[in-house]
VEXDREN-635334 format. One record per residue: residue in one letter; z, y, x of N, C-alpha, C in turn; residue number from 0. Coordinates in steps of 0.001 Angstrom, whole numbers, padded with zeros to 6 digits. Layout:
residues N
> A;Z;Y;X;Z;Y;X;Z;Y;X;NUM
...
end
This chain:
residues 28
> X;000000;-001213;000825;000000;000000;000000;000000;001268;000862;0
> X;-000122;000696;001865;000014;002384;003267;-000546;002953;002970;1
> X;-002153;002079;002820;-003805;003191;002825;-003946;004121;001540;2
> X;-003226;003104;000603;-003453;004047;-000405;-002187;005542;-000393;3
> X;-001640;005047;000496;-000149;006212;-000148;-001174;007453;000879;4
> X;-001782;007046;002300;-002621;007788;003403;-003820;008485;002379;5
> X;-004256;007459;001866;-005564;008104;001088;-005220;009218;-000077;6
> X;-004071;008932;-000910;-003963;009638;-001727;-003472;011178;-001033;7
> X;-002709;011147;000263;-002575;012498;000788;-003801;013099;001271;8
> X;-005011;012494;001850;-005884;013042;002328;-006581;013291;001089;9
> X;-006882;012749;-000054;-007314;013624;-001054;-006510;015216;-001497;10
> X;-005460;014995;-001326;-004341;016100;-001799;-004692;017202;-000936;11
> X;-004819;016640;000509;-004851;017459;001409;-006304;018609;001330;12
> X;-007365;017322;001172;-009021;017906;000701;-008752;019015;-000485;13
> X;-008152;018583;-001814;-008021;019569;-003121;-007772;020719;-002502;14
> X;-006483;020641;-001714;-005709;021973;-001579;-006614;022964;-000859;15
> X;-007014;022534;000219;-007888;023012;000929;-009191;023568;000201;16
> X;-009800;022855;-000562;-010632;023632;-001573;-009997;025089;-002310;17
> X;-009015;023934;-003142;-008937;025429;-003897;-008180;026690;-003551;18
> X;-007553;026398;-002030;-007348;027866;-001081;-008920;028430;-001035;19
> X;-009459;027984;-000363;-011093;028675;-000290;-011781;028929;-001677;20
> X;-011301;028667;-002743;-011818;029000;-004238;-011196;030422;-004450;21
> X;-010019;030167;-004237;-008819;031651;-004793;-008971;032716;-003327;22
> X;-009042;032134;-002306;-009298;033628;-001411;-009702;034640;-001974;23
> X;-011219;034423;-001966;-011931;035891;-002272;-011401;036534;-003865;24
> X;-010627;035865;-004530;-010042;036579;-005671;-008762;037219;-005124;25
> X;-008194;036375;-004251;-006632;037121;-003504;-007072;038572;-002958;26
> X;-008145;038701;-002354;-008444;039539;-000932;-008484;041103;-001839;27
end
């Protein structure tokens, strides 16, 4: 169950990372 507990953070990690770069140019 490692890969999945690994995989599910690297998705989390991918989202977040998107939707910082979605909301920037509305923050700025």
């Amino acid at each position: 169950m490692a890969g999945a507990v690994m995989w599910q953070g690297w998705i989390n990690a991918m989202f977040s990372a998107l939707l910082k770069q979605a909301l920037a140019p509305r923050l700025n």
